[in-house]
C-alpha positions as CSV (number, residue, x, y, z in Angstrom):
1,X,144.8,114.0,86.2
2,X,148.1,114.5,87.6
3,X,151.3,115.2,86.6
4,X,152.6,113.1,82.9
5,X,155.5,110.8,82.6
6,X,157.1,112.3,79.4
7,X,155.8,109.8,75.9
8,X,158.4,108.6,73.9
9,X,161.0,110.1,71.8
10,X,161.3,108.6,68.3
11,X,165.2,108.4,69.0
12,X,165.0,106.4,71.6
13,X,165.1,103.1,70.4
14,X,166.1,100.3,72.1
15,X,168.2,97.1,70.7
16,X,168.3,96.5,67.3
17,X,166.4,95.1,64.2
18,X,166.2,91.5,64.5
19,X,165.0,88.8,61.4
20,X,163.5,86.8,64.2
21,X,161.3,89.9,65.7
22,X,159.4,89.6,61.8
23,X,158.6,86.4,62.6
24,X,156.9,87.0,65.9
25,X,154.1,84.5,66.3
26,X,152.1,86.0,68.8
27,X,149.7,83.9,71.6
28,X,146.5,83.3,70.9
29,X,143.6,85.3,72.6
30,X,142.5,88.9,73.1
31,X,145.0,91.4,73.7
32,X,145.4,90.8,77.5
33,X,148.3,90.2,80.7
34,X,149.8,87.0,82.1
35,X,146.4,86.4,83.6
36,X,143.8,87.4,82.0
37,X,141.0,85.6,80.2
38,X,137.9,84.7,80.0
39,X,136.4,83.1,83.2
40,X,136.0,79.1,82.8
41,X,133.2,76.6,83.8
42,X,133.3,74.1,86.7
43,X,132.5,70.1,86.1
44,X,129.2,69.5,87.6
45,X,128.3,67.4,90.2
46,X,128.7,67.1,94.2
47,X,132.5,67.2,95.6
48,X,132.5,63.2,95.8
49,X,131.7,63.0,91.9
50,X,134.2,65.8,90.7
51,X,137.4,65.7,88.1
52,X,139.4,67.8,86.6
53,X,138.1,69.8,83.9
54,X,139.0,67.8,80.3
55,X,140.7,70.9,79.1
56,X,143.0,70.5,82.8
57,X,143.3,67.0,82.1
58,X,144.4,66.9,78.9
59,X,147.2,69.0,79.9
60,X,148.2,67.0,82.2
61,X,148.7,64.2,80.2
62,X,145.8,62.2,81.6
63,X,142.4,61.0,80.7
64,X,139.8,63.2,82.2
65,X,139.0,60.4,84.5
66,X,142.5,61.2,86.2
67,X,144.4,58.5,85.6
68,X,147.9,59.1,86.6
69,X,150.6,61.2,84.4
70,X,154.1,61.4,83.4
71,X,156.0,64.0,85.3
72,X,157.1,66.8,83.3
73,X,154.8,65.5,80.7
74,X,153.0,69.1,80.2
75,X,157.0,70.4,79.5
76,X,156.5,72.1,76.5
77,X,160.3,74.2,76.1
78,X,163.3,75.6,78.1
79,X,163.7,78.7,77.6
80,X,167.8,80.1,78.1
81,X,169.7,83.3,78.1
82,X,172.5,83.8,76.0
83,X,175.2,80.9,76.6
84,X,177.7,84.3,78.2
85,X,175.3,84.7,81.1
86,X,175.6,81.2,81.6
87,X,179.7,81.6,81.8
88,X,178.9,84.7,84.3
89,X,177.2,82.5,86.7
90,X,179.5,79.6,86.7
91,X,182.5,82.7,87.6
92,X,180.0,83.7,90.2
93,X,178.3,86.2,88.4
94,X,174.8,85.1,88.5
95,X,171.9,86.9,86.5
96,X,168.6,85.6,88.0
97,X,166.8,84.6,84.4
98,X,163.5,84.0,85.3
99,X,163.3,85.7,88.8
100,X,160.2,88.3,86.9
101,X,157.9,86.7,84.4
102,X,155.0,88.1,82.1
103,X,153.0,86.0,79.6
104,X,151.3,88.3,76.9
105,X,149.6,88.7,73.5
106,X,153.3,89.1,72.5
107,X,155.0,86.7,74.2
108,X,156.8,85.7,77.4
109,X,158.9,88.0,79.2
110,X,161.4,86.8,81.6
111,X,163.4,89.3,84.0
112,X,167.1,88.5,84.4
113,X,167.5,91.5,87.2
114,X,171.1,90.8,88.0
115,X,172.2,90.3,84.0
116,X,175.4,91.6,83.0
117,X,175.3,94.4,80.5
118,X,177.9,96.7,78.9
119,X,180.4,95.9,82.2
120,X,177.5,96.4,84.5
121,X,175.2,94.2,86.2
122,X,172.3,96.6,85.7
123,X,169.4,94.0,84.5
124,X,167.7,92.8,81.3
125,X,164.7,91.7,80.3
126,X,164.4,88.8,77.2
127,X,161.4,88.3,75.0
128,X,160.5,84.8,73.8
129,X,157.6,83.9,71.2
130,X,156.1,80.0,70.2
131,X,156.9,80.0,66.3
132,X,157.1,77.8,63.2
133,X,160.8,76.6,65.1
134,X,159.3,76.5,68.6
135,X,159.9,78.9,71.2
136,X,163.1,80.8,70.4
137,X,164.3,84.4,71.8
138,X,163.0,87.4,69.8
139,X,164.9,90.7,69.1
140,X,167.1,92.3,71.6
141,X,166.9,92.1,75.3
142,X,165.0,95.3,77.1
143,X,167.6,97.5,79.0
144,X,167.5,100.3,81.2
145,X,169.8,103.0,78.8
146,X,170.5,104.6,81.8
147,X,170.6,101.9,84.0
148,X,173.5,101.5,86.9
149,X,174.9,98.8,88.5
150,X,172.7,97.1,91.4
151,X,169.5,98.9,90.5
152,X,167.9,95.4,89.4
153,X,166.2,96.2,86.1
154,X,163.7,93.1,85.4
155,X,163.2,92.8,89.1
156,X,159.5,92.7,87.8
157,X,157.8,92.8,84.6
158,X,154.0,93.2,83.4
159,X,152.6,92.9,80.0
160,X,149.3,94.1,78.5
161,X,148.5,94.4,74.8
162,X,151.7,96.1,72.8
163,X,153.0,97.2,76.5
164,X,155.5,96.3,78.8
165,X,156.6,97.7,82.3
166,X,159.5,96.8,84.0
167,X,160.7,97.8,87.1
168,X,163.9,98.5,88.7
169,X,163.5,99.0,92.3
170,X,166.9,99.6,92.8
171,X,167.8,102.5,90.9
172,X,168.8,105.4,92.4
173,X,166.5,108.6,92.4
174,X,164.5,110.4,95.2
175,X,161.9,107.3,95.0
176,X,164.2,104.6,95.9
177,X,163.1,103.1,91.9
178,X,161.7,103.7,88.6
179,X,159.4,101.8,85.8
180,X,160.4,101.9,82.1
181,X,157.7,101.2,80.0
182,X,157.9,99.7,76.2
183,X,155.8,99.7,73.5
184,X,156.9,96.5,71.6
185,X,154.3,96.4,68.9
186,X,156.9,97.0,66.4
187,X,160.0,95.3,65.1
188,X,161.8,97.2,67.6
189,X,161.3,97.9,70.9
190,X,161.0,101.5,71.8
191,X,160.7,103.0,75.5
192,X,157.8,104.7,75.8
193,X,158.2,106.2,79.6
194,X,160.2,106.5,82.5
195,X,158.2,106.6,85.9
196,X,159.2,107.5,89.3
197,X,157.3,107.6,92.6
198,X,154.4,109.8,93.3
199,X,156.0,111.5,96.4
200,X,159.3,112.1,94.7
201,X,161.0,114.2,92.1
202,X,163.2,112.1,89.2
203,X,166.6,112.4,89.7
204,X,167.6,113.1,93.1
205,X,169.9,110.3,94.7
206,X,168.7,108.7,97.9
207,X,165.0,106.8,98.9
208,X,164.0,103.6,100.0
209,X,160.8,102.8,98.6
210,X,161.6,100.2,96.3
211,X,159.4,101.9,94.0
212,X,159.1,99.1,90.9
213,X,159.4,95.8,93.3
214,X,156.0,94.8,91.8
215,X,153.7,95.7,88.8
216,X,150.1,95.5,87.5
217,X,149.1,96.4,83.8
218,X,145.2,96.2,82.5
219,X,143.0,98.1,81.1
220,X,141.4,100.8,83.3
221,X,138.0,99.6,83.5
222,X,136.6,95.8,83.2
223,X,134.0,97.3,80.7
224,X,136.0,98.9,78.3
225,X,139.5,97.7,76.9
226,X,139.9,101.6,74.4
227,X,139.9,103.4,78.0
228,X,143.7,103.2,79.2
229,X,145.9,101.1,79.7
230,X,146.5,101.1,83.9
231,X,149.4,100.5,85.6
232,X,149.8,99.9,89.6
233,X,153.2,100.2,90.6
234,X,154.4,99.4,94.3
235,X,156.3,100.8,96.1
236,X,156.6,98.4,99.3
237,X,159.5,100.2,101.6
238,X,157.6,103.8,101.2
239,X,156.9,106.1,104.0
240,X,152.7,106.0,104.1
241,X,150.9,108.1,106.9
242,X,153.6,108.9,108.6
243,X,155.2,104.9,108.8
244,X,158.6,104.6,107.4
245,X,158.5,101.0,105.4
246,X,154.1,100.9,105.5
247,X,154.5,100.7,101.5
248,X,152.8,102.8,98.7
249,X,151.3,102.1,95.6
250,X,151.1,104.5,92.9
251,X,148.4,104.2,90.1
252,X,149.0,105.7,86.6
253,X,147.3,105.8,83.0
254,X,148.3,106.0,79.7
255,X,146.1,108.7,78.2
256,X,146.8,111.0,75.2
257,X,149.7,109.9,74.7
258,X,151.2,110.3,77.9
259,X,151.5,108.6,81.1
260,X,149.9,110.4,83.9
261,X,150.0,109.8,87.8
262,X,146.2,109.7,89.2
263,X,146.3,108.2,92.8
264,X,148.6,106.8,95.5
265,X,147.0,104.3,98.0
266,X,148.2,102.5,100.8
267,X,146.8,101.1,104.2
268,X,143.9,102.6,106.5
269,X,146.3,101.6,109.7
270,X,149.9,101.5,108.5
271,X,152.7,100.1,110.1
272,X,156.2,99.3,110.3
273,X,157.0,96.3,107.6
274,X,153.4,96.2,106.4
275,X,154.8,95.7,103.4
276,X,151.7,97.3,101.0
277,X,152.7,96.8,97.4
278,X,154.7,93.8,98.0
279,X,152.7,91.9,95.4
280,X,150.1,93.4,92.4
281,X,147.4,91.9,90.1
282,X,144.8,93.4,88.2
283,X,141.7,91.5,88.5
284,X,139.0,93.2,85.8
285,X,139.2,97.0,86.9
286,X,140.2,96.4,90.1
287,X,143.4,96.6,91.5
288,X,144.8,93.9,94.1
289,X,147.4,94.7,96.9
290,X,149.2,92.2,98.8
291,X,150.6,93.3,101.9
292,X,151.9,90.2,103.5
293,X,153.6,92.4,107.0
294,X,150.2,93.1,108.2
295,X,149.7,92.4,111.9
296,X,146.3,93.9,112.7
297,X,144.6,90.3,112.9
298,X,147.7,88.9,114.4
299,X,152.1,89.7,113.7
300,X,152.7,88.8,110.1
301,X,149.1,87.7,109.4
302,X,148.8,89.6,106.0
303,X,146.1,91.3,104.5
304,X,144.9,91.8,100.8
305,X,143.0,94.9,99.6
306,X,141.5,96.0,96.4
307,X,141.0,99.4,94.6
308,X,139.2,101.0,91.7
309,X,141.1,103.3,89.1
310,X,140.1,106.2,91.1
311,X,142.1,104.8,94.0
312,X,138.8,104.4,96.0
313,X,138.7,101.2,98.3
314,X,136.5,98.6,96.9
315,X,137.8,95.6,99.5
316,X,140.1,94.2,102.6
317,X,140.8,90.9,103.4
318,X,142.6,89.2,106.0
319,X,143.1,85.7,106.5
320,X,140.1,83.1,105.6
321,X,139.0,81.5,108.5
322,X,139.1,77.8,108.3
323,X,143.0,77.3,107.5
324,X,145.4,74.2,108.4
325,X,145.8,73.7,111.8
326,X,142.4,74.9,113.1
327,X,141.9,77.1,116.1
328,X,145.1,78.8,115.8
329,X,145.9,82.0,115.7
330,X,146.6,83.8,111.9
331,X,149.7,85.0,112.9
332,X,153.2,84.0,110.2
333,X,150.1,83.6,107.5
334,X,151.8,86.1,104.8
335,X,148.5,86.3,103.5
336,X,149.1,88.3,100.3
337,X,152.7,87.3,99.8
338,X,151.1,86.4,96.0
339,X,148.4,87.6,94.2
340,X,147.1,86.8,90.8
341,X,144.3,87.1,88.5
342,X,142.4,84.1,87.3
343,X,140.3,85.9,84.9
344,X,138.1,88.6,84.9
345,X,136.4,88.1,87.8
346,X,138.4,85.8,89.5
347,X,141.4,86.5,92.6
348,X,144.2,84.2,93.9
349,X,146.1,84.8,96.9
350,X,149.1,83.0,98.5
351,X,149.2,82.3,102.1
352,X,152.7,80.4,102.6
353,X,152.4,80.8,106.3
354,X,149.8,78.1,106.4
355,X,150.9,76.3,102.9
356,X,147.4,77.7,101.1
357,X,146.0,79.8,98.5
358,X,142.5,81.4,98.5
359,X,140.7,82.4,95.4
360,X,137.8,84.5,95.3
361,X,134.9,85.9,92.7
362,X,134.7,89.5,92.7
363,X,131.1,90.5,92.0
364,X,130.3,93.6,89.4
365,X,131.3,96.4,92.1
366,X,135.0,94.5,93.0
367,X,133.7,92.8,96.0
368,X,134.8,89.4,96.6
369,X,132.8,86.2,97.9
370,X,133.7,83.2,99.9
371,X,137.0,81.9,100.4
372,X,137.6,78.8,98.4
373,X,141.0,77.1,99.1
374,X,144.0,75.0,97.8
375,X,146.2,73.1,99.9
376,X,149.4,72.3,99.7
377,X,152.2,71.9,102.3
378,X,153.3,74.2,104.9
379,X,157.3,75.1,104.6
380,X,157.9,73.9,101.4
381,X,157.0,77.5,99.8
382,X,153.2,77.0,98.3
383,X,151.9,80.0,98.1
384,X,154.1,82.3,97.1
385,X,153.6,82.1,93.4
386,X,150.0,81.3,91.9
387,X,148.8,81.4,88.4
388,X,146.2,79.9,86.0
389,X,143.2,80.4,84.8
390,X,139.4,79.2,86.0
391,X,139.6,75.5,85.4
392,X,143.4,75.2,86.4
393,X,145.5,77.0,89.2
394,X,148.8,76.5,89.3
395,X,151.2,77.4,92.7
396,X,155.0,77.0,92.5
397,X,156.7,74.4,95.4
398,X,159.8,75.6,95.1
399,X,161.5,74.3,98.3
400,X,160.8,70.6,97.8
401,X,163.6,68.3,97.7
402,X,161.8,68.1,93.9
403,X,160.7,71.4,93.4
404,X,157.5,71.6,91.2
405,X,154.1,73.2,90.6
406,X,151.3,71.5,91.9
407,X,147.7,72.0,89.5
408,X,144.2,72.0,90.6
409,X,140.6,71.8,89.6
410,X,138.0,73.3,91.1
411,X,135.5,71.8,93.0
412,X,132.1,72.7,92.3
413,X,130.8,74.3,95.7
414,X,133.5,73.3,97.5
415,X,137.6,73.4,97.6
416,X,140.2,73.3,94.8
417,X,141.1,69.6,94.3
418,X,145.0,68.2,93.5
419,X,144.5,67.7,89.6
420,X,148.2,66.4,89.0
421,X,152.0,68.6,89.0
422,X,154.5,70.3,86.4
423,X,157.9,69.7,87.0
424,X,161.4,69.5,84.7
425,X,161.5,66.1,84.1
426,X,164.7,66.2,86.4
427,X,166.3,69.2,84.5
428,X,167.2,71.1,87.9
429,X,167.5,70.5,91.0
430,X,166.2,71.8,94.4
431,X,168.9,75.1,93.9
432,X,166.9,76.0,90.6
433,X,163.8,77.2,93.2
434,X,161.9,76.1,90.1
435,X,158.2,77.7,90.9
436,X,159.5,80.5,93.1
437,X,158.1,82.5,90.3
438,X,154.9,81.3,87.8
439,X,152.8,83.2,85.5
440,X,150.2,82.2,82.6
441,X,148.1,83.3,80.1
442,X,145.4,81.1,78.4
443,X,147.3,77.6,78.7
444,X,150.5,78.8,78.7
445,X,152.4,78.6,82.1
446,X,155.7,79.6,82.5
447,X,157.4,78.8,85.5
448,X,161.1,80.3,86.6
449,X,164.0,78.7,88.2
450,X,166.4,81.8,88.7
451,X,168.9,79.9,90.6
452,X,171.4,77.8,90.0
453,X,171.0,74.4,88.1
454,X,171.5,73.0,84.8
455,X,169.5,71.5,81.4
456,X,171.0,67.9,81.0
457,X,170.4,68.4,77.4
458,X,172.3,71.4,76.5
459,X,175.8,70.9,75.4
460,X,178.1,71.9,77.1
461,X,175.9,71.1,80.2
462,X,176.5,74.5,82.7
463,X,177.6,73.0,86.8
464,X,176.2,76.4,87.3
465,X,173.4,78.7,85.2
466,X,171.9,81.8,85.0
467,X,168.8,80.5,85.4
468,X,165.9,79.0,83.1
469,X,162.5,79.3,82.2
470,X,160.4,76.2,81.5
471,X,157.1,76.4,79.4
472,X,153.9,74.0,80.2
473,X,150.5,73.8,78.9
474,X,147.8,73.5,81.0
475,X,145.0,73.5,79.1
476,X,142.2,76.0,77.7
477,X,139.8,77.7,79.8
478,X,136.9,76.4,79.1
């Protein structure tokens, strides 16, 4: 099985006791990660005849027959740090809140990787719940209790069920990174394990690999949710085959009570800047890899690839054919610079290169099918954050002079269709990179904007803040 990431100590606890965490209202649904669910229906009918899903409209704030909406009508909270790391940013101390987001059974988790604490900007992580009082901050923020300055704890962050990983790609050990994972099932968050990289002892100073820059939790197997849980971690400046920056990604599992190392995998050609473990989603019990630097169907084309729990290949992809402008070649694609689950069955994948996401249905073994695609616009950053579900998919535009997210509907037999957008009602501004970073869960959809910007209804209103987090719904999944 590997070697075991040692469980838990019952003394190490981390933050404190808080009335609010006994009032945790916890999201609706199956225990699951920011994109899981149950796969969704399409509206019926030829592509001339098709709308958006009710359950898509309604979020929207539209009729089903897709009547216009309100922008920023779907805005359901803004979520905020504590008012200090607001004060650090505006003395040019900025925290990134919201530049790592997970959307879970308990809660959303938003990563604030450059966050002051205790004199040293070593990272946090803050957990937010939807209660009788609307969505308010729960309990302590996560922290690294041996973290160090620069090492970027929250950089990523993955929930599944009463766990939570977060990396810290940063931190210096032999691996160039580590993963702490909490159980937060309890009043109290407690650290459960401390991972490093496959190929490297803990502790040693030194390493590149960035081990921690992305993160997948699930259960093991799409059959069975007792076996497990899984957790991909990547790894995207490792050493693979002899290729210094190819990328790595190590698999683990959580099994009697410990967490236990049971394959690395990377690519079948490596090279320089592939980038492999860039980006991570679980998609039923198969893991996705982005690696957005691969050149083999042309420089900086991208490829995606997909792996069982054994580590065994299951898939590659490279660009679809049929992208905006035809009959060119693939190369500055970045296919893979996002991945996400949709469901079950059901992959996304960013290609900002070309301004597009492809989603595909894996079949029982992990294969996938056809290409279907959403458009958006080239240069403006679509495609380099996607979430939804099967009846909505949401990508972040975060380099618009309005940054938003645009929403779409699928198309029965045919592409993804515009179904409408989620902006801030003009909250932030095009500094925010509101949508650089999205995730969602059910209808939830939380979308970061890590830079700088401001709430105009907060008092006092911050020239400059840490970052925010704003909340939409976009609708069931059925």
């Amino acid at each position: 099985m590997g070697r075991c990431a040692p469980a838990r100590s019952r003394g190490e606890w981390i933050g404190r006791a808080s009335a609010a965490a006994a009032a945790l209202a916890l999201l609706a649904g199956p225990a699951g990660g920011s994109s899981g669910g149950a796969e969704g229906h399409a509206t019926a009918g030829g592509p001339e005849a098709v709308r958006a899903p009710a359950s898509c409209a309604r979020a929207l704030g539209q009729s089903a027959g897709g009547a216009p909406r309100l922008p920023g009508g779907a805005l359901r909270a803004v979520l905020a740090p504590p008012e200090r790391l607001d004060l650090l940013a505006a003395a040019g101390f900025p925290a990134h809140f919201g530049a790592a987001l997970a959307v879970g059974r308990a809660g959303v988790f938003v990563g604030a990787p450059s966050a002051d604490f205790a004199g040293n900007a070593t990272g946090l992580v803050y957990r937010f719940a939807d209660g009788n009082a609307g969505w308010r901050r729960v309990g302590a923020a996560l922290q690294d209790p041996n973290g160090a300055p620069g090492e970027r704890f929250g950089a990523s962050v993955a929930t599944f069920g009463r766990w939570v990983a977060v990396g810290a790609p940063r931190a210096a050990s032999a691996s160039g990174g580590r993963v702490l994972v909490f159980d937060v099932s309890g009043p109290v968050p407690l650290l459960d394990a401390v991972l490093h990289g496959a190929t490297n002892p803990a502790g040693a100073i030194g390493g590149a690999d960035r081990f921690g820059s992305a993160l997948a939790l699930g259960p093991c197997s799409a059959a069975s949710t007792s076996q497990g849980p899984g957790l991909a971690v990547g790894a995207p400046g490792a050493t693979w085959g002899g290729v210094d920056g190819a990328g790595r990604v190590d698999l683990f599992v959580r099994t009697a009570g410990c967490w236990r190392h049971t394959a690395s995998v990377g690519s079948d050609l490596p090279t320089v800047g592939q980038a492999f473990g860039h980006t991570l989603a679980r998609v039923g019990g198969t893991t996705v890899v982005g690696a957005p630097g691969d050149g083999r169907s042309a420089p900086g084309a991208g490829r995606v690839f997909g792996f069982g729990p054994d580590g065994a290949t299951r898939f590659e992809l490279g660009p679809p054919g049929g992208l905006a402008p035809t009959g060119v070649s693939p190369a500055g694609a970045r296919f893979g610079s996002a991945v996400a689950s949709l469901g079950p069955d059901q992959l996304a994948a960013g290609i900002p290169g070309r301004g597009a996401i492809a989603t595909y249905t894996l079949d029982p073994s992990g294969r996938p099918g056809p290409a279907r695609i959403a458009a958006g616009s080239p240069g403006l950053g679509f495609g380099l954050a996607v979430a939804g579900h099967p009846t909505c998919l949401a990508a972040g535009v975060p380099w618009a002079s309005s940054p938003s997210v645009s929403l779409f509907a699928p198309v029965v037999g045919g592409p993804w269709t515009a179904a409408g957008i989620a902006d801030t009602g003009g909250r932030v501004g095009p500094a925010s990179e509101y949508g650089i970073v999205v995730a969602a869960r059910g209808g939830v959809l939380a979308v970061g904007a890590p830079g700088s910007g401001a709430d105009p209804g907060e008092s006092p209103v911050p020239a400059v803040s840490a970052g925010r987090v704003f909340v939409h719904w976009i609708g069931d999944e059925r």
